[in-house]
Phi, psi and omega in degrees: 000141194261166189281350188275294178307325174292326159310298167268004125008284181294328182266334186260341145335291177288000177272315174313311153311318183260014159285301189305269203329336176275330177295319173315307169291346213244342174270000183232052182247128168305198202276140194255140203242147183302359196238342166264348213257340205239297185227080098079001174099345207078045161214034166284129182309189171247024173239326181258342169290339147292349163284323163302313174298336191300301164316288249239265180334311195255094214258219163285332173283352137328297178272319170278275173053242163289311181302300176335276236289315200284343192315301190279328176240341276263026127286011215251353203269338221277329128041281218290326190295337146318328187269332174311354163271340157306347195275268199340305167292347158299286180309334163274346177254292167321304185304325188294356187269311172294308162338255122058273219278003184273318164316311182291268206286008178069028172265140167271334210173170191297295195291344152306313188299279196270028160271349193278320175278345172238017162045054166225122170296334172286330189280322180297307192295348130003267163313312202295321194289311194304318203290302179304311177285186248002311177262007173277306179316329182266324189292326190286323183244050188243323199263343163305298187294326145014260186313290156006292197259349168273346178275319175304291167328308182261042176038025162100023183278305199259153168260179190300311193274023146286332183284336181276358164275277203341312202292310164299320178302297157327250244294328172305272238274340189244083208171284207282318187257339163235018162050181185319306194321293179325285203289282215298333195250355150299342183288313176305313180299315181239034158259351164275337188274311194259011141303293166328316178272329208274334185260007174278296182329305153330305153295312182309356190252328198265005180281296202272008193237031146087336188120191215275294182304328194276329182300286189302342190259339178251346150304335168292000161240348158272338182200057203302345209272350156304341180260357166239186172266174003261049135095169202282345185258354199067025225277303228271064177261141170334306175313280192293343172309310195289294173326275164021303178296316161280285180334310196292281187312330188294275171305304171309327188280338173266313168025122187272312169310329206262306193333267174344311184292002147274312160345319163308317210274149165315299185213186218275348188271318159316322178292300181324294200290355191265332174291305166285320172297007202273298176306353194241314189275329176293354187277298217295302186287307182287327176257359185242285189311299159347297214283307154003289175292297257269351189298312185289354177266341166304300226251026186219327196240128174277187189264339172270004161242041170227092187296323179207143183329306228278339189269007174319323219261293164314321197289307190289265193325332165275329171272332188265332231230167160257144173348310214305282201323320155333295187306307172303323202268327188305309170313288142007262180331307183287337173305320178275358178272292182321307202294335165289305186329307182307322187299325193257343170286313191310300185275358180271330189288328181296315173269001140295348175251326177259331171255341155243341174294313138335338204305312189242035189204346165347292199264012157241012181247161172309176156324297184300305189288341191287324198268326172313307203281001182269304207283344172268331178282332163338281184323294186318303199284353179288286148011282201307293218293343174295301221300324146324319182263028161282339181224062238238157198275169184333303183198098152015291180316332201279286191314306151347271154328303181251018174214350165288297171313296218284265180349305176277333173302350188287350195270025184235022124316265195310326170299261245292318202322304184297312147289005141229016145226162188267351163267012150318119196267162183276332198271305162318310164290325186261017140293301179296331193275311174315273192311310149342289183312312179282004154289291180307325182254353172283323171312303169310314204281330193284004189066009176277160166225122191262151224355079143086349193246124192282138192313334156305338189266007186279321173281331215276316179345275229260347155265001145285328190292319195275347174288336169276354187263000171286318203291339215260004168283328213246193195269146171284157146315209146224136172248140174307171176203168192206072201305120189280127179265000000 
């Protein structure tokens, strides 16, 4: 038997473990409710919800990705890890607020949140649509990176599009059968696995590259324009650096998977301790390990045998490593890959089943029939997003970024705006928010950027500009509020 099979072996092992752990879990849960099936009841601890953010932020683009990324620009990528402390502080102020008032008011989603504060059904269906088309998009390419690192690892044992069913199939059965509870305490499993793989990668790359000083000292004579800006494609210009800053805390915290885990805690410590873990696992992975692999595949790898960025990282562990150790970090990769899938299938299927299928009927239909019909759109949004990643772009990270982040960073006007001033208007948000989106997507499809500035900060602008200037035309608001206990 060759080591490309016995590799996925090893992998298809560990999907099976983490199958059993859902099943285990999934008998000794009772008959489920749309708020344990969707949010875990509000009561993951301050131990497995910082395990869970972990999970859930550190997807496959951890492991393929970043090493691309740092391959194709690279120090100028380290950014994202810059920007991460605003996410943390976002999780400690916003989340804990929204909590608060989602325990008071019975919220589920962003879009509870502004029918409630702008009495408007358009800012929810909105929001739920802007939310689902984004994370379909990032789910697609959770199942690209998959596909991705078990077809390589195993030298071509499984093909890709066998690998993007296996990868879909899994992600169903530990979904379906362990609801919101089930995914937090496997996110707990494999936010230690794929902690554990990535600086296990990290060495195996940094061994034959001499060490840390030596890896740097010989891209600085092969390849300096990787250690500065704006980097070897010329990516990272002051303009898009600045952008970076914004897009990146924005778009990721509104993510409805990261989003959501305040909605999930128990309490204000559980939020706290999910705060912290976000700067110590983005420092240990993204500022440390990445940037490692993606420097070492210039000085380890030739450039003709890197067919696409993303695969540096599988390339380097089949040429440093032996099978088994390949396997393992591969294994690793697909743990940080499942634990976003689940988080994102789990919330895209809630909000297409509670905020729109749903929309005017939540509270009269039964148990039952809300959960067949949550548990058939699961299946559905799986079903597209594979059948999306059959056909998936050079390198992921790209996609990711500049069209997933900039699309969810536009809901994040009408929250905070709304939430904290109060003469924020339903007609201001939902004016600001419409022109965003249709900037930010009229630009991308025409390929402009007007004067040298990319269309996302052109939408985020002007739907702040336009919310406050309707609102402040208009009538005042109320922003809800929620006395902390």
């Amino acid at each position: 038997m060759n080591t490309g099979v016995l590799s996925l072996g090893v992998i298809v092992l560990y999907l099976v473990a983490m199958l059993v752990i859902t099943v285990v879990h999934g008998r000794r849960k009772k008959k489920a409710s749309a708020l344990d099936f969707f949010l875990a009841n509000r009561g993951v601890n301050s131990i497995l919800l910082p395990l869970t953010m972990i999970a859930a932020m550190q997807s496959t683009f951890a492991f393929l990705g970043s090493p691309g990324m740092y391959y194709t620009h690279g120090i100028s990528f380290i950014v994202l890890v810059l920007s991460q402390v605003w996410v943390a502080l976002m999780v400690v102020y916003f989340g804990n607020k929204i909590r608060l008032l989602a325990n008071e008011r019975g919220y589920m989603s962003l879009g509870d949140y502004l029918e409630d504060r702008f009495q408007s059904r358009y800012l929810k269906v909105m929001a739920a649509c802007v939310s689902v088309l984004m994370t379909m998009i990032f789910l697609a390419m959770q199942y690209v990176g998959n596909a991705r690192a078990m077809s390589v690892v195993s030298s071509g044992a499984i093909s890709y599009n066998a690998a993007i069913l296996v990868s879909v199939a899994f992600s169903l059965l530990y979904v379906l059968i362990g609801g919101a509870g089930g995914v937090v305490l496997l996110d707990a499993v494999q936010a230690v696995i794929l902690l554990i793989g990535i600086v296990l990668a990290a060495w195996v790359a940094l061994v034959p590259s001499g060490g840390i000083v030596n890896l740097f000292t010989q891209v600085r004579q092969t390849a300096p324009e990787l250690l500065s800006r704006p980097g070897l494609k010329g990516l990272y210009t002051d303009k898009y650096w600045v952008m970076q800053f914004i897009v990146l805390p924005f778009g990721i915290w509104l993510c409805p998977h990261v989003w959501n885990k305040s909605l999930m805690a128990r309490d204000e410590e559980a939020l706290a301790r999910s705060a912290i873990s976000i700067p110590i696992s983005q420092i240990l992975i993204y500022g440390f390990s990445t940037l490692f692999i993606g420097l070492a595949g210039h000085i380890l790898v030739s450039a003709s045998e890197v067919r696409a960025a993303d695969n540096i990282l599988p390339i380097l562990m089949l040429k440093y490593s032996n099978w088994f150790v390949a396997a393992l970090i591969m294994a690793a990769a697909i743990a940080a890959g499942i634990s976003t899938i689940n988080a994102m299938l789990l919330v895209s299927s809630q909000l297409v089943s509670q905020d729109l299928i749903l929309l005017t009927r939540r509270g009269r239909i039964s148990n039952e029939q809300n959960m067949r019909i949550s548990r058939i759109i699961v299946f559905a949004v799986a079903a597209i997003c594979g059948l999306i990643a059959l056909k998936p772009p050079a390198t992921f990270v790209q996609v990711i970024q500049d069209v997933a982040y900039t699309g969810l960073a536009q809901l994040a006007p009408p929250f905070l705006l709304g939430m904290y001033w109060k003469r924020c208007s339903r007609l201001g948000a939902s004016v600001g928010l419409t022109a965003g989106i249709a900037i930010l997507f009229g630009t991308r499809i025409l390929g402009v950027s007007p004067l040298g500035w990319p269309g996302f900060m052109w939408g985020f602008f002007i739907n702040i500009i336009l919310t406050v200037v309707i609102s402040l035309l208009g009538k005042e608001g109320e922003a809800p509020t929620a006395e902390v206990h």
